[in-house]
N, C-alpha and C positions, 0 to 999 in steps of 0.2 A: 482486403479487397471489398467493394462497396457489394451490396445484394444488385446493382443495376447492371455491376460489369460483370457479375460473375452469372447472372441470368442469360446474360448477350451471349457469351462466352458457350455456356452449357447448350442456348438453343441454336448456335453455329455449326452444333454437331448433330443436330433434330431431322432425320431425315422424311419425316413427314413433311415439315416445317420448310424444309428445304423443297422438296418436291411439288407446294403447294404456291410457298412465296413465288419462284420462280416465273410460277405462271400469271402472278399479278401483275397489273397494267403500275398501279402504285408503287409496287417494289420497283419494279422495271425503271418506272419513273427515275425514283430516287435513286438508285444505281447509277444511273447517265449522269450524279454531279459529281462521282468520284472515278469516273470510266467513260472513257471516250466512248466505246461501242464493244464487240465481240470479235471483232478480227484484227490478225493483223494492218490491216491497210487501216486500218481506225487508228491504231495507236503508233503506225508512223507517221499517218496524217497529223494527230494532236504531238507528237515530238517534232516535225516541220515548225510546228506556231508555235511551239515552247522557244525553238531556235531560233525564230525571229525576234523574239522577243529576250533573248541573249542567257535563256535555260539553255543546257543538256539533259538527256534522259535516260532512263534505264528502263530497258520493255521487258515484261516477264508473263507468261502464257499462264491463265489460273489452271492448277488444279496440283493434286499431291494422292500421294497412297496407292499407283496402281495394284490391278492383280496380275497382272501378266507382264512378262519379257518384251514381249511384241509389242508390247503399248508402250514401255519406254523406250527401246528403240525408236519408234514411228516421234516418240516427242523429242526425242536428240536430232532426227532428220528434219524435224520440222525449228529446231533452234537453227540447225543449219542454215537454212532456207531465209530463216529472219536475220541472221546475218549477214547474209548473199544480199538480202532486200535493203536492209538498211545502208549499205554499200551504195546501192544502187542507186537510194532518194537521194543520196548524201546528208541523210539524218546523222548526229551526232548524238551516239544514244549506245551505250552498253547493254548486256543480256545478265540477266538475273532468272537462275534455276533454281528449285528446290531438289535437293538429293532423289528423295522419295518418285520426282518424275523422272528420275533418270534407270531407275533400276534397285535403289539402296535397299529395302524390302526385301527384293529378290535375290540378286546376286550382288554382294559388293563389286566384286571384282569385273563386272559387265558395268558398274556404273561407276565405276573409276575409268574404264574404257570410250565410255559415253562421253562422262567431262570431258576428256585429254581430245576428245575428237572436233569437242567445241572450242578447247583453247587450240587448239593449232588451227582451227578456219579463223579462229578471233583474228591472231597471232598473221593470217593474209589478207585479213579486211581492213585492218588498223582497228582493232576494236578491244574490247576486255569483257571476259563474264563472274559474274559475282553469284557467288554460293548461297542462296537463303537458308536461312536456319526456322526451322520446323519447332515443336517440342520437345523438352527436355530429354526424351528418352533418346534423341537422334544428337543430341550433341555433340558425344566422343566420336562416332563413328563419322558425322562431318566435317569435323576439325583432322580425324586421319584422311579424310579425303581432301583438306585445302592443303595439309603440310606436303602429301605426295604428291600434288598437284604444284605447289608451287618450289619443291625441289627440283623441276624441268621448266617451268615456267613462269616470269612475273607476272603475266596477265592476266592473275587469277585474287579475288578477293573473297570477304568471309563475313556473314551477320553475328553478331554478338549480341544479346538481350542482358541489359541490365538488370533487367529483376530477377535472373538468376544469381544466386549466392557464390557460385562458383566461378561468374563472370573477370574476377578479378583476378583470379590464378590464372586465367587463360589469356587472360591479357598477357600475362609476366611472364609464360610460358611464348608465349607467340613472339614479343617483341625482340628477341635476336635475331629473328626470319628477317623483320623490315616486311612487316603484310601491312595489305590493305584492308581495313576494318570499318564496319558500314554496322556503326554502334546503331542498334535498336531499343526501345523500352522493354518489348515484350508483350506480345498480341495471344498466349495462350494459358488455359487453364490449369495454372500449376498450384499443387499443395504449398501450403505456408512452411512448410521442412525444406525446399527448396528454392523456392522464390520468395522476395519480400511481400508480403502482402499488403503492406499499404504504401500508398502514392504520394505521399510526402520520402519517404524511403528510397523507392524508384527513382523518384525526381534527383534527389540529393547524390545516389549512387552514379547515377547517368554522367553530372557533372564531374564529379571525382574521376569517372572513368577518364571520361571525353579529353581533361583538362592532363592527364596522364600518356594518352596517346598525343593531344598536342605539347608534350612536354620536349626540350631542347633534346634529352638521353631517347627520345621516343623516334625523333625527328632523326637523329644521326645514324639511326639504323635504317631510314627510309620509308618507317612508318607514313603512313597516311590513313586518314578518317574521312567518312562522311560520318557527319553528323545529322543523324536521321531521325527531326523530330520536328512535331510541328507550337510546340514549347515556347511564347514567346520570353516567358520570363527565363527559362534555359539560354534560348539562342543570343539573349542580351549579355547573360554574365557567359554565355563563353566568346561571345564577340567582346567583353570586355578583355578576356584570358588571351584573347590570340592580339589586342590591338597593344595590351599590357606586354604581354613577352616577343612581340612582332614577329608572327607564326605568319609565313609566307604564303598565298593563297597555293601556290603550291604541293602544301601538306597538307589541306583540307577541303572539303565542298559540304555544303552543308545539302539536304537532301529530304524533300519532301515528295508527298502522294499529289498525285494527281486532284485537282479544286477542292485541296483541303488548305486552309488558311491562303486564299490566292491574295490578297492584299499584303501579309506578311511574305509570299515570295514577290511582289512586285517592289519589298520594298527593299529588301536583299538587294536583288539586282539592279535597283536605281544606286545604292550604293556602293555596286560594284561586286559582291560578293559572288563565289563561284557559286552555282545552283545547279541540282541536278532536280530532275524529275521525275518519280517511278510511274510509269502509266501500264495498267493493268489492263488486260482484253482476255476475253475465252469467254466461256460456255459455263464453266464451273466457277463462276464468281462467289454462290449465294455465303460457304464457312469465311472465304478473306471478307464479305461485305462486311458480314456479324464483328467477325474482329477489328474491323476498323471502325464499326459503331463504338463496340467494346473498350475500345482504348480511350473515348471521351463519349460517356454515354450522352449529355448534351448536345452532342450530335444527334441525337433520335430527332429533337424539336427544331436542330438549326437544316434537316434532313427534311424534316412534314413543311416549313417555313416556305422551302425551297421547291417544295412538289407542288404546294398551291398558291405560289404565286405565279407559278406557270400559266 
């Protein structure tokens, strides 16, 4: 892992850092080119103009690690709420959780209740929610929460990060279900005992996965992938994988952040590919910004480029 990601990485969890950024006009700034705004109506506004422009999207509320009951509940009534809303705009746009806002911390068994509250309002909106995946230490425990979740229900999906070593067994372990897997790189500070540490590694793992889940034995179980990376030399050789073994748009979407590479999803959807769009809103932005610096620290300068040419 380079000293630039793993600085980004350490100071996403600065709570000084964090308390101070915040209050920056700068920061602020640069935040607005990967985030619509802070509330919801921000980010079904920006999933309305993703849909004209023939994206879907996936909205998910920042924040992770409550201390109390009552705050995860209040954030499961408030998924509710963005699913009743997005109904309403006629946005085409799925819900993406983290465990952690639901309750996991505290009670599993109250955020197992949480989820199933969401997949059954999905389940009357026409809609679907997908499970983020957190750090390493949350893995086992979210993966028993998609398997009990989707033994009552298909409408439930799950984040997998490549740069975990173990990613590969849980693929092979999953794939009888037929889930739905929204393959990620890996946005957190993991020891080199568990994650790959370098980025030729990742990169190579990601495809092997990807090309595994779009595989014909992947596909017959009902698997399906988003393929969530903003990778052009990735997103080439497995558009070559899926045009090579003619993977049906179907069993795939490929799946980016919000005005991160917007010419490579412009060029996606000029040529027809499914596209989704993860658009992030809330208050507790500043650890997901760092991490999505973190993922290409080159980002820091194509980020200052974009604040002053405002």
């Amino acid at each position: 892992m380079s000293i630039a990601r793993r600085t980004l990485l350490a100071l996403s969890t600065n709570p000084w850092l964090r308390d101070h950024a915040t209050k920056t006009a700068f920061v602020r700034r640069a935040v607005s080119t990967f985030m619509p705004g802070e509330q919801l109506e921000d980010a079904i506004t920006a999933a309305l103009q993703q849909q004209a422009q023939g994206a879907t999207a996936i909205l998910t509320h920042l924040g992770e690690n409550l201390t109390r009951m009552d705050e995860a509940d209040a954030v499961t009534e408030h998924y509710l709420h963005v699913l009743d809303a997005v109904k309403a705009a006629g946005a085409s746009a799925h819900v993406s959780v983290k465990p952690t806002q639901l309750g996991l911390d505290l009670d599993r068994d109250r955020c197992f209740q949480n989820l199933q509250r969401l997949v059954d309002r999905a389940a009357e909106r026409g809609s679907f929610i997908w499970i983020d995946m957190e750090g390493s230490a949350y893995v086992e425990p979210t993966l028993d929460l998609f398997r009990r979740t989707l033994a009552r229900s298909s409408l439930i999906g799950v984040a997998l990060q490549a740069y975990l070593y173990r990613t590969a067994a849980d693929i092979e372990a999953l794939l009888p279900l037929g889930p739905s897997i929204r393959l990620v790189k890996g946005a957190y500070l993991e020891p080199p005992d568990i994650a790959y540490p370098k980025k030729s590694d990742v990169d190579a793992t990601y495809v092997t996965l990807a090309e595994r889940l779009l595989s014909d034995e992947a596909r017959r179980t009902g698997t399906r992938i988003h393929i969530a990376t903003h990778d052009p030399a990735i997103i080439g050789r497995l558009g070559g994988y899926i045009s090579a073994h003619r993977v049906p748009d179907s069993a795939y979407e490929y799946a980016m952040l919000y005005g991160i590479q917007r010419p490579l999803q412009q060029r996606l959807l000029a040529s027809g590919k499914p596209l989704r769009i993860l658009i992030s809103y809330g208050e507790s932005w500043f650890p997901w910004y760092m991490r999505r610096l973190a993922e290409r620290p080159a980002n820091v300068w194509f980020v200052a480029k974009q604040v002053f040419a405002r």
